[in-house]
N, CA, C and O of each residue as an XYZ file, in Angstrom:
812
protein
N       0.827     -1.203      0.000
C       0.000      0.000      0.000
C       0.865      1.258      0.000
O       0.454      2.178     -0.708
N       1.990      1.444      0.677
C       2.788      2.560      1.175
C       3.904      2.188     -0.379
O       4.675      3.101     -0.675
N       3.921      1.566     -0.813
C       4.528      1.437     -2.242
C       3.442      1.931     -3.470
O       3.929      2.490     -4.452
N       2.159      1.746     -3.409
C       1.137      1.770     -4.193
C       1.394      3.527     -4.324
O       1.477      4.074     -5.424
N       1.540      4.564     -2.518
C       1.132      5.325     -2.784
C       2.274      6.224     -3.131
O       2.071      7.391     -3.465
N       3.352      5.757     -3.068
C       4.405      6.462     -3.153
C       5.059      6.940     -5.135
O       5.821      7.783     -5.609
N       4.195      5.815     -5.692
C       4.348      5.539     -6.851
C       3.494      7.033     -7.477
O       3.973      7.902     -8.207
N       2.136      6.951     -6.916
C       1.029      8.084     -7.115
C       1.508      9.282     -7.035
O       1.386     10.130     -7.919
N       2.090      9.433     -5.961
C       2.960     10.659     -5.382
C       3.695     11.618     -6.131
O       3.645     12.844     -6.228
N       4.705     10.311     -6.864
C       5.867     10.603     -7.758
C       5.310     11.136     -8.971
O       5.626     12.211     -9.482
N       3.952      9.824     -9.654
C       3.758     10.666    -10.591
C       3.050     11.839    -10.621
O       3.167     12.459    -11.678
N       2.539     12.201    -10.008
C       1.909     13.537     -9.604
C       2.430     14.624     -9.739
O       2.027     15.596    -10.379
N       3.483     14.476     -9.049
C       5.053     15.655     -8.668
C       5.979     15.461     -9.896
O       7.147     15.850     -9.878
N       5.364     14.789    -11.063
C       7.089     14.209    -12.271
C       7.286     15.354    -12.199
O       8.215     15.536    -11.412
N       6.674     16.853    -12.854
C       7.368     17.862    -13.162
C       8.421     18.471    -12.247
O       9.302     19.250    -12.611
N       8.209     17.995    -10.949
C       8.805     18.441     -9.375
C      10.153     18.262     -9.790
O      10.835     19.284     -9.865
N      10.876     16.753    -10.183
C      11.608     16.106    -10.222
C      12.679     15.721    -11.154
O      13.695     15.037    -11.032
N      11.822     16.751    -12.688
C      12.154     17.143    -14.150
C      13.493     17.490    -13.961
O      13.674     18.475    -13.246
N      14.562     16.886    -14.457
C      15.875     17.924    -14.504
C      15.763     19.118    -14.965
O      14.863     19.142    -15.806
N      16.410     20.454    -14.766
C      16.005     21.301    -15.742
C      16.998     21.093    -17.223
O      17.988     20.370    -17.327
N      16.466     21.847    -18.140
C      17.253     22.117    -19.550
C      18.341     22.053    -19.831
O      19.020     21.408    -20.630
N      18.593     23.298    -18.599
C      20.319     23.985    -18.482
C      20.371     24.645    -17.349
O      19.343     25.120    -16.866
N      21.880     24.804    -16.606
C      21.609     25.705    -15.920
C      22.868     26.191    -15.774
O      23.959     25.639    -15.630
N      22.438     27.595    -15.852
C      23.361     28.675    -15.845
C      23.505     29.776    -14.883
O      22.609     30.566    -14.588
N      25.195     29.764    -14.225
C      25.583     30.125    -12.796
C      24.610     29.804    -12.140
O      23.935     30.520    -11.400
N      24.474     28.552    -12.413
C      23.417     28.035    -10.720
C      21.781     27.951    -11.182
O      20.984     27.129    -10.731
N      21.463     29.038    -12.224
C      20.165     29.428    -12.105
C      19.317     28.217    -13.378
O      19.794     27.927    -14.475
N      18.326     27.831    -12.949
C      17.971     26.577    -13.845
C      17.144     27.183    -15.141
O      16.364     28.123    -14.987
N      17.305     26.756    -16.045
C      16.226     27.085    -17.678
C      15.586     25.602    -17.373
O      16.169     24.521    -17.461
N      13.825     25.926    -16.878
C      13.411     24.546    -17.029
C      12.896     23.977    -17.861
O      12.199     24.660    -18.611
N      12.994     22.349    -18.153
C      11.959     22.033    -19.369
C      10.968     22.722    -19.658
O      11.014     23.207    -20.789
N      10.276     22.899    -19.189
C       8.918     23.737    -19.471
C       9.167     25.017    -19.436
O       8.094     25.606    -19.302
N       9.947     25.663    -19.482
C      10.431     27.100    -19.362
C      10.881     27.047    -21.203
O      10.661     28.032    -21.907
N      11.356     26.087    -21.631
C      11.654     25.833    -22.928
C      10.933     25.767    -23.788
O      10.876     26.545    -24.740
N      10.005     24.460    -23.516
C       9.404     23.871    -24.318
C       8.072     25.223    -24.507
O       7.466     25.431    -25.558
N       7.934     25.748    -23.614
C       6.566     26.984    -23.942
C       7.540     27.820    -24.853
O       6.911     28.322    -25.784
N       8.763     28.096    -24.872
C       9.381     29.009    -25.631
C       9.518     28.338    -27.054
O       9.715     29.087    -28.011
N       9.422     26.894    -27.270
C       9.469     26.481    -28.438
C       8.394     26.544    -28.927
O       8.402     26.204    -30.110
N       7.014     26.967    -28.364
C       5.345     26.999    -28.824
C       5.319     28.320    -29.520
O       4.866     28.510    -30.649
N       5.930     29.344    -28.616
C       5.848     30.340    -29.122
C       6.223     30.613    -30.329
O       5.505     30.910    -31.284
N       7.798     30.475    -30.271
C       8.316     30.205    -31.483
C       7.678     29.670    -33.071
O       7.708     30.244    -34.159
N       7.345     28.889    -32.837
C       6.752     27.526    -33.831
C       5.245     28.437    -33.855
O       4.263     28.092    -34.512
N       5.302     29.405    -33.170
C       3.529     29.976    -33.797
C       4.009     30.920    -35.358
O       3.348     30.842    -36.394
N       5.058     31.625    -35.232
C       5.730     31.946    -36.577
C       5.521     30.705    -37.879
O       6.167     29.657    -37.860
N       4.598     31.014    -38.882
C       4.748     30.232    -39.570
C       5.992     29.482    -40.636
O       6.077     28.389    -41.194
N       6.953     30.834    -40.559
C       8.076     30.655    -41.011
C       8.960     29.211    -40.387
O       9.536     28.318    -41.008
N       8.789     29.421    -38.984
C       9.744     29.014    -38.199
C       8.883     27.083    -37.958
O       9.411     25.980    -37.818
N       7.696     27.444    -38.007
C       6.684     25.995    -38.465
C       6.805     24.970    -39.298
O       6.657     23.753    -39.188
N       7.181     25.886    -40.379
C       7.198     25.064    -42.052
C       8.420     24.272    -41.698
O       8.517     23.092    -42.035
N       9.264     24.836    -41.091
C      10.993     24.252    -41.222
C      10.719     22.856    -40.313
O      11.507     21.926    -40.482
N       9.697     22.711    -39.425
C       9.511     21.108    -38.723
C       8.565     20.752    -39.191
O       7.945     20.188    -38.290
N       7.925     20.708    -40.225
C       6.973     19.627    -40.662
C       7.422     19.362    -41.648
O       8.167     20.209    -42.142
N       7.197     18.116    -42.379
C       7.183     16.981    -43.483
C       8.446     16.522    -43.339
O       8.916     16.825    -42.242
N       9.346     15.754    -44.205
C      10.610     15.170    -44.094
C      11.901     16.242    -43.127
O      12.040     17.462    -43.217
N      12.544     15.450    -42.412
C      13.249     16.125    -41.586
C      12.819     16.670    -40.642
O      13.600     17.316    -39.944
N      11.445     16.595    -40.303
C      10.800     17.775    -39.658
C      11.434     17.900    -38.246
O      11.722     18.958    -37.687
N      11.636     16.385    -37.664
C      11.356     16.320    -36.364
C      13.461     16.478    -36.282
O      13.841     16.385    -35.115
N      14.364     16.633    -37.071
C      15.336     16.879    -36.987
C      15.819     18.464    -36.863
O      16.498     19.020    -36.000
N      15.183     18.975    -38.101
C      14.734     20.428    -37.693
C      14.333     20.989    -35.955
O      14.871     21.883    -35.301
N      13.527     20.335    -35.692
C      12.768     20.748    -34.302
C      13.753     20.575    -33.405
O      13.983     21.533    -32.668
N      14.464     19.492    -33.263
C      15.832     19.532    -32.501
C      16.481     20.268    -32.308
O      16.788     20.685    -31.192
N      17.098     20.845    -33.928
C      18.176     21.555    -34.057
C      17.702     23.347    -33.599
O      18.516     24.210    -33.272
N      16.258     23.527    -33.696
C      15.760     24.216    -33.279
C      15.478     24.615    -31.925
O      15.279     25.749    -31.488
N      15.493     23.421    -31.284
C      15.287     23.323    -29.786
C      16.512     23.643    -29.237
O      16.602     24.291    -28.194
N      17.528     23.208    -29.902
C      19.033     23.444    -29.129
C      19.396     24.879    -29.684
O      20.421     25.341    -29.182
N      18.826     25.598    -30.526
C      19.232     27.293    -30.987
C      18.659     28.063    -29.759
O      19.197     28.950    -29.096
N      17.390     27.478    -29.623
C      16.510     28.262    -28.794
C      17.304     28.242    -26.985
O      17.318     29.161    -26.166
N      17.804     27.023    -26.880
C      18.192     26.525    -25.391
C      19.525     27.298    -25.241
O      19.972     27.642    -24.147
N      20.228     27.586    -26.643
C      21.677     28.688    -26.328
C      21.212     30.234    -26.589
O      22.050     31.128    -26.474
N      19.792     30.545    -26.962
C      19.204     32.100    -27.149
C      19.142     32.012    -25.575
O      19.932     32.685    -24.912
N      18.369     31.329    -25.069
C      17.965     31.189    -23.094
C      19.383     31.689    -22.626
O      19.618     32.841    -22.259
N      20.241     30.719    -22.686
C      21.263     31.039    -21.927
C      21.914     32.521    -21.916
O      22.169     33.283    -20.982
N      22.042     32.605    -22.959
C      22.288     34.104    -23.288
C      21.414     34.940    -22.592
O      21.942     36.024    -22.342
N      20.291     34.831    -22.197
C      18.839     35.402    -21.508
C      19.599     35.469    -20.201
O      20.218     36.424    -19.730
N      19.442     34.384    -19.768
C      19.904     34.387    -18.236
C      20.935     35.695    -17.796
O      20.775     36.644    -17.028
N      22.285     35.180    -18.840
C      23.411     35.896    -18.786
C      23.096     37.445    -18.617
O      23.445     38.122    -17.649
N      22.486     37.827    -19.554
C      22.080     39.318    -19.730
C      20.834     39.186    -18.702
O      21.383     39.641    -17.699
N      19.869     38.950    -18.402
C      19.114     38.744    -17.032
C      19.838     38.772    -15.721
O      19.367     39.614    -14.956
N      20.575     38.276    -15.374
C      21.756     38.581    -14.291
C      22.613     39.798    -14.195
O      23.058     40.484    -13.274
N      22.663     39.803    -15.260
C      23.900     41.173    -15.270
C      22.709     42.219    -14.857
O      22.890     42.718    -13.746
N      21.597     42.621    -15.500
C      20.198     43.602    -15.331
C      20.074     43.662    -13.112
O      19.935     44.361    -12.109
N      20.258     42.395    -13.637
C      19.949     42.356    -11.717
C      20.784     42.863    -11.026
O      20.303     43.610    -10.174
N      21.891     42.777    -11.023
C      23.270     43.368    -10.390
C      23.881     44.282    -10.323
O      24.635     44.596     -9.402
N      23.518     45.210    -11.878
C      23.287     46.499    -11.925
C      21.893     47.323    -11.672
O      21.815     48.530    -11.902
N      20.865     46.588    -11.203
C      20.008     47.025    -10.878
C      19.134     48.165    -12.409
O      18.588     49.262    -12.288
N      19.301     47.456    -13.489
C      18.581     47.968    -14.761
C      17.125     46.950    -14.619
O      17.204     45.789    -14.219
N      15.887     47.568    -14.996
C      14.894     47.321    -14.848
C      13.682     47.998    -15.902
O      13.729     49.216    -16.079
N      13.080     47.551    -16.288
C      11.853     47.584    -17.467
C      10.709     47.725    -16.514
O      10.562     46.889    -15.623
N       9.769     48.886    -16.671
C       9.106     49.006    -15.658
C       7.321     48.511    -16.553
O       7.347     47.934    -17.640
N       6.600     48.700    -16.182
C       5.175     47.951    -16.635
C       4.961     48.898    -18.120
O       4.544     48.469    -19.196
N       5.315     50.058    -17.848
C       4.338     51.627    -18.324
C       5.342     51.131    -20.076
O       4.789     50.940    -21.159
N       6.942     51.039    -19.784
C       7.616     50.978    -20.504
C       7.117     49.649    -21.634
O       6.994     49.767    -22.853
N       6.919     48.576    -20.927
C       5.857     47.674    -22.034
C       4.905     47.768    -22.524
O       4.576     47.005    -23.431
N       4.199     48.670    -22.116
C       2.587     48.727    -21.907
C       2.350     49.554    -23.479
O       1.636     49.304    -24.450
N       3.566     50.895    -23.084
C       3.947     51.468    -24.478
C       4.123     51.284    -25.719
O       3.680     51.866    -26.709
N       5.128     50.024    -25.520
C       5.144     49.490    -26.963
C       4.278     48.432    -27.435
O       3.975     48.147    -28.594
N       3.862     47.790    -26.124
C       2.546     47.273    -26.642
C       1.629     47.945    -27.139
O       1.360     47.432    -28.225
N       0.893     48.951    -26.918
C       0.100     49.938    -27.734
C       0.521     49.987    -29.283
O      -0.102     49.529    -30.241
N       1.833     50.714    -29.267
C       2.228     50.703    -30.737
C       2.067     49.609    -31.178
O       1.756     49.787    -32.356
N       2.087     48.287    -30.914
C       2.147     46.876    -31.927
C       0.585     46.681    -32.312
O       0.135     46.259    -33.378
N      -0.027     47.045    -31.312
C      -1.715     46.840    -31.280
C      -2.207     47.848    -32.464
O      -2.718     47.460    -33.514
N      -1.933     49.400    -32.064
C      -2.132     49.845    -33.135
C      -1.762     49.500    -34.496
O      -2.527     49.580    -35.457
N      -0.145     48.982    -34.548
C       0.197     48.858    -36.332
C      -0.312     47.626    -36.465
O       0.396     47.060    -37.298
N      -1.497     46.614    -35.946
C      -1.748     45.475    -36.739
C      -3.027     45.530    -36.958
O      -3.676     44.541    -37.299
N      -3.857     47.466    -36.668
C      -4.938     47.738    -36.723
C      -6.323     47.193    -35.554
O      -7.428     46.703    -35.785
N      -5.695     47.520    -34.414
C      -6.398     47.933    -33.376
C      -6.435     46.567    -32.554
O      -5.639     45.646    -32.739
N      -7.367     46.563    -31.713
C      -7.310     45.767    -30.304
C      -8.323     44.317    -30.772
O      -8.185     43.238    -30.196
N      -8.970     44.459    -31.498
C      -9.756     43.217    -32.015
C      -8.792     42.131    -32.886
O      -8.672     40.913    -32.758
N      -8.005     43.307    -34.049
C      -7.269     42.301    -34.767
C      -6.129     41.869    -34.282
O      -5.641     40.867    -34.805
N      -5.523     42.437    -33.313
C      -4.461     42.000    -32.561
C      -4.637     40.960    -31.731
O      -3.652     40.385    -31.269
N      -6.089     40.513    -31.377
C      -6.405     39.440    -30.104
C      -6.701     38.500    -31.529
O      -6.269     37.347    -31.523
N      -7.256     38.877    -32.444
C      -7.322     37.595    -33.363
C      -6.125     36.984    -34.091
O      -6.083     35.853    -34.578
N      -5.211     37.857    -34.091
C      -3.719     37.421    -34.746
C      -3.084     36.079    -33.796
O      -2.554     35.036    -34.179
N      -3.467     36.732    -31.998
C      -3.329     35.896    -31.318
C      -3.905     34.608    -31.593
O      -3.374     33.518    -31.807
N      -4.957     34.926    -31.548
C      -5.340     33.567    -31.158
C      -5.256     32.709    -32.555
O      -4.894     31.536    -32.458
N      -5.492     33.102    -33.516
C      -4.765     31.684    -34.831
C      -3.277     31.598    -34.647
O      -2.653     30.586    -34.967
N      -2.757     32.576    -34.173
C      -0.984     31.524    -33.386
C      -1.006     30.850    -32.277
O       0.037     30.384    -31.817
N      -2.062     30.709    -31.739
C      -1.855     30.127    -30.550
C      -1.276     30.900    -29.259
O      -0.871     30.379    -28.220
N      -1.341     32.434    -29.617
C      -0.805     32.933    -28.482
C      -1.179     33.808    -27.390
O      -2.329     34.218    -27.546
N      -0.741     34.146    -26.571
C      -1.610     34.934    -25.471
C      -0.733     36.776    -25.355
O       0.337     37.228    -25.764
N      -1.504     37.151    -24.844
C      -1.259     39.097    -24.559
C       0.156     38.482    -23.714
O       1.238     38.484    -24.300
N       0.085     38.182    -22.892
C       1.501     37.728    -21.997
C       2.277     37.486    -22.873
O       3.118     38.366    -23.055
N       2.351     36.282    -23.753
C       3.652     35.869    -24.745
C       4.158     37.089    -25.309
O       5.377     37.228    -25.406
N       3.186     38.203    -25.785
C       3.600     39.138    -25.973
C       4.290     40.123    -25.516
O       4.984     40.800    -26.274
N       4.204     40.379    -24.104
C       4.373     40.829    -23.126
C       5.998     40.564    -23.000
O       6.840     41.407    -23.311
N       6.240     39.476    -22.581
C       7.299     38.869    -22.238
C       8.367     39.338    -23.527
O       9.311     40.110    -23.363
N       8.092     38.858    -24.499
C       8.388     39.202    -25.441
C       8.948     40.632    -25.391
O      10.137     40.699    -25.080
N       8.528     41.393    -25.555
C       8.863     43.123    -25.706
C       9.272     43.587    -23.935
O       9.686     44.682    -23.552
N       8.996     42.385    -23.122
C      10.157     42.707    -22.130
C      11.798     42.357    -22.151
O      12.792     43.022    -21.857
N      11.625     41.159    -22.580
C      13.303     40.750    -23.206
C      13.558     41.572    -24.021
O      14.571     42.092    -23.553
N      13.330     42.085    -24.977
C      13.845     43.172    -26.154
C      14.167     44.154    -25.234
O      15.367     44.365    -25.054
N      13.443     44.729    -24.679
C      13.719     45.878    -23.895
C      14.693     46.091    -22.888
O      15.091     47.232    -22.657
N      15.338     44.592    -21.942
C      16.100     45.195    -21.460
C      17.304     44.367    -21.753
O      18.122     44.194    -20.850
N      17.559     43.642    -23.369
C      18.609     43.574    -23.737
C      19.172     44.358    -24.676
O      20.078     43.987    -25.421
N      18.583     45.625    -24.674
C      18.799     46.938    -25.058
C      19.472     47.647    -24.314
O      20.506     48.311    -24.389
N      18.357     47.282    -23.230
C      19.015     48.533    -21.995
C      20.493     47.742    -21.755
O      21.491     48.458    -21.835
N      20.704     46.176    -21.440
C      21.871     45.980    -20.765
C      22.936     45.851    -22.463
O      24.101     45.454    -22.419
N      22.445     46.146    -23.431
C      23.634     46.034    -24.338
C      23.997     47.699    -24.316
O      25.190     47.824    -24.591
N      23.499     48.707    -24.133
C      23.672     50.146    -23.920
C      24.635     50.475    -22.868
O      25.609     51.203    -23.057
N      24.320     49.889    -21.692
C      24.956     49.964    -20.221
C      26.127     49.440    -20.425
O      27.071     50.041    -19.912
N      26.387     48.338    -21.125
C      27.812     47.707    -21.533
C      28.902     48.645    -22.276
O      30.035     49.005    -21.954
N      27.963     48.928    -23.573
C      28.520     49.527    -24.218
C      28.957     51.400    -23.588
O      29.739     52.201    -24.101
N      28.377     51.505    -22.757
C      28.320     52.778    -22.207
C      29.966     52.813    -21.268
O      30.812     53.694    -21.422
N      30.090     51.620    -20.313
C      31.151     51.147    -19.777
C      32.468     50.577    -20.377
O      33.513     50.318    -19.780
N      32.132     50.424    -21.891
C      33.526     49.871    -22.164
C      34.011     50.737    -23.010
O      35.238     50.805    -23.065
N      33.071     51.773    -24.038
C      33.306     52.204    -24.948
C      33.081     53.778    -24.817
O      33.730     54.408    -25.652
N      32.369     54.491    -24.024
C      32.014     55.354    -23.202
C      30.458     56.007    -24.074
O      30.179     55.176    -24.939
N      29.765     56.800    -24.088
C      28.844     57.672    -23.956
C      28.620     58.216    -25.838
O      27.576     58.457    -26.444
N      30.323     58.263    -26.405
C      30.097     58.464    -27.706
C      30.415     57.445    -28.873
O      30.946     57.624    -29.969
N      29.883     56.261    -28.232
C      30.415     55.244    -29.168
C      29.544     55.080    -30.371
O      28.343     55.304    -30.222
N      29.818     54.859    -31.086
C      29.120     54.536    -32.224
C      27.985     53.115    -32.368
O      28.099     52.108    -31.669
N      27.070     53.284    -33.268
C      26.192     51.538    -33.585
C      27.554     50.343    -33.445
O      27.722     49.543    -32.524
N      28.322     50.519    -34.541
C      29.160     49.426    -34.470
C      29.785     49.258    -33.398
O      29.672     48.078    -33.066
N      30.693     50.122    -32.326
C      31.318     50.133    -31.536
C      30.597     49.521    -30.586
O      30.973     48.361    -30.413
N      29.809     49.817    -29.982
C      28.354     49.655    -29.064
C      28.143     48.146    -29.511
O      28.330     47.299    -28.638
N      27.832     47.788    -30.581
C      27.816     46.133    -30.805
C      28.665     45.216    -30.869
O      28.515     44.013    -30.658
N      29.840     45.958    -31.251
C      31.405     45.029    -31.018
C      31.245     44.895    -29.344
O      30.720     43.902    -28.840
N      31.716     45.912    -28.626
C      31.582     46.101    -26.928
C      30.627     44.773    -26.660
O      30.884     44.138    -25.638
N      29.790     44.413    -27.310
C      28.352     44.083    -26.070
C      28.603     42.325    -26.874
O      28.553     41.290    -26.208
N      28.812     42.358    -28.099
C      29.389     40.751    -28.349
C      30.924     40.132    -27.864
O      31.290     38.957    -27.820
N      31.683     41.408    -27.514
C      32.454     41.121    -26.790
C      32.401     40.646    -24.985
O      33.084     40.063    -24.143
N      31.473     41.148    -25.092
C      31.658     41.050    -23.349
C      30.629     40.015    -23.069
O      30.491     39.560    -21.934
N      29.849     39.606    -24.149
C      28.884     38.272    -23.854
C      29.914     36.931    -24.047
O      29.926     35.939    -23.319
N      30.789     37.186    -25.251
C      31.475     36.103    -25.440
C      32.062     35.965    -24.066
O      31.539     35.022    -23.472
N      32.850     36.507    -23.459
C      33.757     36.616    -22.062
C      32.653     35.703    -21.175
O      32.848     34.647    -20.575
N      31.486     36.457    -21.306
C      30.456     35.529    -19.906
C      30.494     34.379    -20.379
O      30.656     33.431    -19.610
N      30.331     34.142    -21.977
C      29.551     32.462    -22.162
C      31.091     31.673    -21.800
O      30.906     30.461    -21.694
N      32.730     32.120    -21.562
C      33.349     31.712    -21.505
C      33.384     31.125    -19.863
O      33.739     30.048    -19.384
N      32.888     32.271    -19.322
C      33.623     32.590    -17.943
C      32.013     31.856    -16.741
O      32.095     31.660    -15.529
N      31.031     31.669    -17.428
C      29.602     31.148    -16.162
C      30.273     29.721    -16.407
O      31.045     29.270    -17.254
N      29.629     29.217    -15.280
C      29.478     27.949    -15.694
C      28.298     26.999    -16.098
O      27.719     26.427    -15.175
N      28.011     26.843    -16.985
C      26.704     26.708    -18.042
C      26.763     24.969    -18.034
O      27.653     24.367    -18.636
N      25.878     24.398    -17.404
C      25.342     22.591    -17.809
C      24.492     22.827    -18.306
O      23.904     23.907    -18.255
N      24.187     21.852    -18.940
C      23.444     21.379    -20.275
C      22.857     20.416    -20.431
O      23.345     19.649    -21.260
N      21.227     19.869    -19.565
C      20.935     18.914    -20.008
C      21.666     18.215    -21.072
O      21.994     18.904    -22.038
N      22.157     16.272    -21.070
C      22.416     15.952    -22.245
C      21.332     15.290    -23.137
O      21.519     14.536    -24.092
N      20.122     15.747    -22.605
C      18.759     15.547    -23.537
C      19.412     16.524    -24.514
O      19.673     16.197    -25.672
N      19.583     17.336    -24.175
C      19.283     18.487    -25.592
C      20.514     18.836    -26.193
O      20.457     19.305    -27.329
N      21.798     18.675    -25.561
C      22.912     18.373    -26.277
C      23.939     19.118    -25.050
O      23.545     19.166    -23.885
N      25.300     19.689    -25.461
C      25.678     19.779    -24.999
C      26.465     21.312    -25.065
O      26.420     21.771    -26.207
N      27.099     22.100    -24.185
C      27.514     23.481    -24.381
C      29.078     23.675    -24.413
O      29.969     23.381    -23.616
N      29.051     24.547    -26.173
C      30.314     24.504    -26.535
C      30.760     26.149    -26.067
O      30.414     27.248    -26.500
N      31.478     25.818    -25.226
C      31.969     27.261    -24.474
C      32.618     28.318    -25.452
O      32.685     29.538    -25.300
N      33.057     27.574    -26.447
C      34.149     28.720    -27.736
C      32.763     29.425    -27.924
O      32.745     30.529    -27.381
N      31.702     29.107    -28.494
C      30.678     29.835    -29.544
C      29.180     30.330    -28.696
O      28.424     31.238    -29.040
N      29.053     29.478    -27.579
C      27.975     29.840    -26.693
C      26.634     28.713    -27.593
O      25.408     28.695    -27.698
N      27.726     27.960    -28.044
C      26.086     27.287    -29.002
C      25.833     25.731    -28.075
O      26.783     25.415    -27.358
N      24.385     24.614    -28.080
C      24.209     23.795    -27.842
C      24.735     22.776    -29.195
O      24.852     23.060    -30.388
N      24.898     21.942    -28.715
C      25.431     21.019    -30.110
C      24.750     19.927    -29.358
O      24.416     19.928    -28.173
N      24.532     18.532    -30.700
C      24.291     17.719    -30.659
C      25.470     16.533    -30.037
O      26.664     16.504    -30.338
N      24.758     15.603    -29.108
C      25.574     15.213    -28.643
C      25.733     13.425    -28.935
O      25.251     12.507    -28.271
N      26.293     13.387    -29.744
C      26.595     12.029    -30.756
C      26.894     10.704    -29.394
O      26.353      9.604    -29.511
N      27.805     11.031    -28.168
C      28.042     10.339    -27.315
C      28.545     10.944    -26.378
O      28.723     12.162    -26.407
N      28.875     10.149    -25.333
C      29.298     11.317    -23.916
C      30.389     11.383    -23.837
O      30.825     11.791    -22.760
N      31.672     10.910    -25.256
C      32.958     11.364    -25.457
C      32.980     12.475    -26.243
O      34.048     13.033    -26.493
N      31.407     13.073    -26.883
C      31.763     13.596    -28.019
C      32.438     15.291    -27.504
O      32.135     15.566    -26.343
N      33.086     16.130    -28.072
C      33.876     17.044    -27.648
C      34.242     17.800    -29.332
O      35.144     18.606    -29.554
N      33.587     17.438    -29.999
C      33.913     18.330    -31.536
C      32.929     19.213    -31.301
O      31.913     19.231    -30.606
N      33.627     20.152    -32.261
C      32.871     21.946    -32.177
C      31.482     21.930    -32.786
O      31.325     21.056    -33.639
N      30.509     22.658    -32.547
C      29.582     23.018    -33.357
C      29.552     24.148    -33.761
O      30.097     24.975    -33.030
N      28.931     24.639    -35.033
C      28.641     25.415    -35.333
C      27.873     26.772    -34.236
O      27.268     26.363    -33.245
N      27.930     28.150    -34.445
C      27.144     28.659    -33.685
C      25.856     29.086    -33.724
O      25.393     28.442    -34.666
N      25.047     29.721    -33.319
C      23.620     29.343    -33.210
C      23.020     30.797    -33.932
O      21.808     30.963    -34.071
């Protein structure tokens, strides 16, 4: 009986018990923290077509592991926001949400765009919150390394420079469901066996 219920328990709680994805300096990307980011994704029809019919489900992989080294990069620049205390406040989304609502011709057709992608005002949300403050923390970078009159290019050299340094310098695991993390490029690669150690491409 005390075996019967312990079994119940477990499955109840699987998600409890889920390894996460990845985790980076400590902080976990969970399966399901992913896999909703791969829904989103995949509501782009562009990004759809590329996993269905032949190859599809190889595609979706290789897709899943682009998306799992975009996260990490999230985190990275998510941490740094925290530590410098940079922050996206409600009003600041709320803003450009308006503008998107307006350019797809108002508040009806924007909830219907949603909903044949499958998506919600939040996905959106979230969405134009990451943009926003990997702006702010690629600005703040670039503000610190390059100073106040740097140029577009300068400002983007600075801020791929100093991401490469983090993806070198966290220490980033990698579920080996989803492959494995090549520290040169910041990319997930496929992981052929648990000797494998050749480069992948970057993401």
């Amino acid at each position: 009986m005390v075996a019967a219920l312990a079994v119940v328990l477990l499955s109840a709680c699987g998600n409890a018990f889920q390894l996460p994805a990845a985790v980076v300096g400590g902080m976990p990307i969970t399966q399901e923290a992913l896999a909703h980011q791969l829904q989103v994704l995949l509501a782009d029809p562009q990004y759809e077509a590329q996993v269905r019919g032949p190859g599809g489900a190889e595609a979706r992989r290789d897709l899943t592991r682009r998306l799992l080294g975009l996260l990490v990069r999230r985190q990275i620049v998510d941490d740094y926001a925290r530590r410098r205390g940079i922050a996206i406040s409600p009003g600041d989304v709320d803003r450009q949400l308006g503008s998107i609502i307006r350019g797809t011709g108002g508040l009806a057709r924007f909830r219907q765009i949603l909903r044949q992608r499958g998506l919600t005002e939040e996905d959106v949300r979230d969405n134009i919150f990451q943009s926003q403050l990997l702006q702010r923390v690629h600005d703040a970078v670039a503000f610190d390394r390059v100073g106040p009159n740097a140029t577009g290019r300068q400002a983007d050299r600075a801020f791929a420079t100093w991401l490469g340094e983090q993806l070198r310098a966290v220490d980033v695991q990698v579920n080996p469901r989803f492959g494995r993390f090549d520290r040169s490029n910041g990319a997930i690669c496929p992981v052929a066996s648990t000797a494998d150690t050749a480069s992948c491409p970057g993401p």
